[in-house]
Backbone as CSV, one residue per row, in Angstrom:
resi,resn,N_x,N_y,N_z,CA_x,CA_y,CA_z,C_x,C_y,C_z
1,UNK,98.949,103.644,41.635,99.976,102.673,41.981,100.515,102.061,40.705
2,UNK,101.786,102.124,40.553,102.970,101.367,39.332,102.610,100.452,39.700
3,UNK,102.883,99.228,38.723,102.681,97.795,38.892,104.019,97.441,39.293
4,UNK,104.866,97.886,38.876,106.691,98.195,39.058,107.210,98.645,40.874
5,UNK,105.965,99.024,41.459,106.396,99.518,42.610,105.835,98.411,43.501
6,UNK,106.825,98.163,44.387,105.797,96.902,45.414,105.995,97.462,46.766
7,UNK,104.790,97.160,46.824,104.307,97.665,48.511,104.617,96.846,49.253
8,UNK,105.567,97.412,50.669,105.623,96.847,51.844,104.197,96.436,53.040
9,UNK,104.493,95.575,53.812,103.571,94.795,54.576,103.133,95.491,55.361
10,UNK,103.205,96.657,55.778,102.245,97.663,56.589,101.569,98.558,55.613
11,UNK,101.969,98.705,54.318,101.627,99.722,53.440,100.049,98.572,52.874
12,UNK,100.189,97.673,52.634,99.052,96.614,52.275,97.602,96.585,53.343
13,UNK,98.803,96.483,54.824,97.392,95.807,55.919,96.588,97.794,55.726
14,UNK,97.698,98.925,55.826,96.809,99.979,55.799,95.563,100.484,54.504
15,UNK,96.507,99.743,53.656,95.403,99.678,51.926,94.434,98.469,52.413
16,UNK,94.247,97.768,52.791,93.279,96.527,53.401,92.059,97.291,54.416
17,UNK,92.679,97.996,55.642,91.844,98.563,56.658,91.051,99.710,55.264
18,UNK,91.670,100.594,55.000,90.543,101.226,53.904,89.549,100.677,53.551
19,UNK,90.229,99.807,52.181,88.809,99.043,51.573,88.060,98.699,52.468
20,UNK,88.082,97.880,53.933,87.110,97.513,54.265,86.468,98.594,55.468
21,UNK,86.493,99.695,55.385,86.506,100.821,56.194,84.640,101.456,55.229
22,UNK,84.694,100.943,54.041,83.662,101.584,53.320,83.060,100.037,52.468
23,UNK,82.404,99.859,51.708,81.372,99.242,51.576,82.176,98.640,49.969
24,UNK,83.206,97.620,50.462,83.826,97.327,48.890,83.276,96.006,48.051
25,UNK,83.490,96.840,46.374,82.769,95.839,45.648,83.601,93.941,45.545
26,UNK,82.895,93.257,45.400,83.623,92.058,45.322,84.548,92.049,44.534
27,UNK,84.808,92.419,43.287,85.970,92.671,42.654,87.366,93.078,43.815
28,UNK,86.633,93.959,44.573,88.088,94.932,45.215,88.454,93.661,46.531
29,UNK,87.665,92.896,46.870,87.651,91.555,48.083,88.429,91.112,47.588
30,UNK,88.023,90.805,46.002,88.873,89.299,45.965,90.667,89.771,45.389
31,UNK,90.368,90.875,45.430,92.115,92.009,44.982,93.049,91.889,46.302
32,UNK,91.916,92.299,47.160,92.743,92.402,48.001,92.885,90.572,48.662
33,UNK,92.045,89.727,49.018,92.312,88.721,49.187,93.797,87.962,49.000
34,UNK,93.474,88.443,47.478,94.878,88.053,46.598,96.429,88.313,47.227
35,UNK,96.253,89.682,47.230,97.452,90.448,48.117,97.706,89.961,49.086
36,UNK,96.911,90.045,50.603,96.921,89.329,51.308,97.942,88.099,51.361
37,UNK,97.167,87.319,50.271,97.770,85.573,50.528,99.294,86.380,49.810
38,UNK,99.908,86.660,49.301,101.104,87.207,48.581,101.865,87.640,49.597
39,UNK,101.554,88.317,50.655,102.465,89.134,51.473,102.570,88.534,52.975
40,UNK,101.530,86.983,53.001,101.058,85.989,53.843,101.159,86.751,54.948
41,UNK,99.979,87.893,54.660,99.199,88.670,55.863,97.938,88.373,56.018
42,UNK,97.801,87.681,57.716,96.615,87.102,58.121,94.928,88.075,57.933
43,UNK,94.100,87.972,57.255,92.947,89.146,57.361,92.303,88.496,58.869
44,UNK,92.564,88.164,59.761,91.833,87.779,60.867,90.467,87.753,60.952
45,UNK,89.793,88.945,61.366,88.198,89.127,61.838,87.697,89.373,59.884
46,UNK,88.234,90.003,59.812,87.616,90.287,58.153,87.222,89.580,57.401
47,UNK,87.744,88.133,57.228,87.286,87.112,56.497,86.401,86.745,56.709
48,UNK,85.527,87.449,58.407,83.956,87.096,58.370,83.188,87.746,57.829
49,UNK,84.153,88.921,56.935,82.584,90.110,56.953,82.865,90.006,54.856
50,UNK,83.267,88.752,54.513,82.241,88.687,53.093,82.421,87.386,52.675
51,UNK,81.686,86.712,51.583,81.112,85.199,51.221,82.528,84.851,50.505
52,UNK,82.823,83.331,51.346,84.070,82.787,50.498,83.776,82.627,49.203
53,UNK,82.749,82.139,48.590,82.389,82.034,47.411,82.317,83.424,46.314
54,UNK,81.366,84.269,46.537,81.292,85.180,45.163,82.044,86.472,46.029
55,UNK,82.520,86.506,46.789,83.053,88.064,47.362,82.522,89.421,47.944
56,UNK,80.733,88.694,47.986,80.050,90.188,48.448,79.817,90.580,49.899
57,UNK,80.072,91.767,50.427,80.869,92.045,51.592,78.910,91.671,52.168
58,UNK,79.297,90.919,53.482,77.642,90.951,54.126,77.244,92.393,54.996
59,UNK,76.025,92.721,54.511,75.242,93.778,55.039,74.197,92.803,55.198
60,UNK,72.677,93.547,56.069,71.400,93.417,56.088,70.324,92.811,54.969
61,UNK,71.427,93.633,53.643,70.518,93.281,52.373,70.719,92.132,51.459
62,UNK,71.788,91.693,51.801,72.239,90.482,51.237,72.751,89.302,52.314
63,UNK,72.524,89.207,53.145,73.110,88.114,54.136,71.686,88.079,55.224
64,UNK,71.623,86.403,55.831,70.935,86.282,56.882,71.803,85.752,57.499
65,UNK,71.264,85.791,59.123,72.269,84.975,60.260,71.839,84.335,61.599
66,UNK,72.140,83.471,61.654,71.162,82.144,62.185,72.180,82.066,63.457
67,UNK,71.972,81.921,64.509,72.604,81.652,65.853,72.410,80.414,65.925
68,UNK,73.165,79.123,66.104,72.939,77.573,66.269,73.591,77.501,67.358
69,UNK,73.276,76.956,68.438,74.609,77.045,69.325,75.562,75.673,69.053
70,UNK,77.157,75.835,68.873,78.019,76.210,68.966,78.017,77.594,67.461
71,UNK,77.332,77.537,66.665,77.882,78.005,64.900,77.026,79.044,65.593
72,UNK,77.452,80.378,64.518,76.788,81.494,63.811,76.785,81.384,62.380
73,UNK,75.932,81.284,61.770,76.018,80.543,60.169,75.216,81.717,59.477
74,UNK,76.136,82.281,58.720,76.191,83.365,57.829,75.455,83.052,56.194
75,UNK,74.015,82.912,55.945,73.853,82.425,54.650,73.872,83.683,53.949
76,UNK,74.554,83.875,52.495,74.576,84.830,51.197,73.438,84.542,50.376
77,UNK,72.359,86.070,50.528,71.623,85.782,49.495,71.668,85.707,48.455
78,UNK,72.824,86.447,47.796,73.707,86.197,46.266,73.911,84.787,45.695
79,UNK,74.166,84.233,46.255,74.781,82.879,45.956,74.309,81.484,46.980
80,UNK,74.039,81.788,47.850,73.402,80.972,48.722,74.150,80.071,49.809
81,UNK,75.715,80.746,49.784,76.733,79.808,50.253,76.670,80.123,51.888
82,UNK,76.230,78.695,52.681,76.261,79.160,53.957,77.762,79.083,54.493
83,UNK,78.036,80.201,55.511,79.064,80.491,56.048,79.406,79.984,58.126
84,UNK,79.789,78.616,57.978,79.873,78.835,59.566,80.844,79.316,60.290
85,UNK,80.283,79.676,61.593,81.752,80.315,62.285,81.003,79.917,63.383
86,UNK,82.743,78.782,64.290,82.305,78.478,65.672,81.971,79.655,66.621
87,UNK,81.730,79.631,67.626,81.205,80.844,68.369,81.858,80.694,69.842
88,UNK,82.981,81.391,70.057,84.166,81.525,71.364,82.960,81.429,72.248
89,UNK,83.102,81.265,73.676,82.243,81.938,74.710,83.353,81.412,75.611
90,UNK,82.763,83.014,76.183,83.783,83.159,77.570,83.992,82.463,78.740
């Protein structure tokens, strides 16, 4: 990709579904993050699956997750930043 060439807003969300299609490094989160806010395309569900703080996508090996009822609270073992998210119910 030219730095000279700018990508349209479906060409981004489909470069977005990739990266997070495979196991991306925080560097490539916080790239695309960036983009994102630039083309003020919402990442919806995705913004749950890595730490606002250092960018590392949560798996098994680095994240625990605590059910509280109303929260699901996402702690990063990297950094230690807990993550809440209210919890819909039907």
């Amino acid at each position: 990709m030219s730095p000279s060439r700018k990508l349209s807003k479906q060409e981004i969300q489909e470069k977005i579904q990739e990266i997070f299609s495979s196991n991306p490094s925080p560097k490539q989160i916080k790239k695309i993050k960036k983009l994102a806010m630039s083309k003020n395309i919402k990442l919806g569900n995705l913004r749950k699956k890595f730490c606002k703080k250092c960018y590392s996508f949560f798996n098994t090996e680095n994240s625990e997750i605590k059910i509280k009822k109303p929260y699901r609270i996402i702690k990063c073992r990297k950094c230690g930043y807990l993550s809440r998210w209210k919890i819909r119910w039907l």
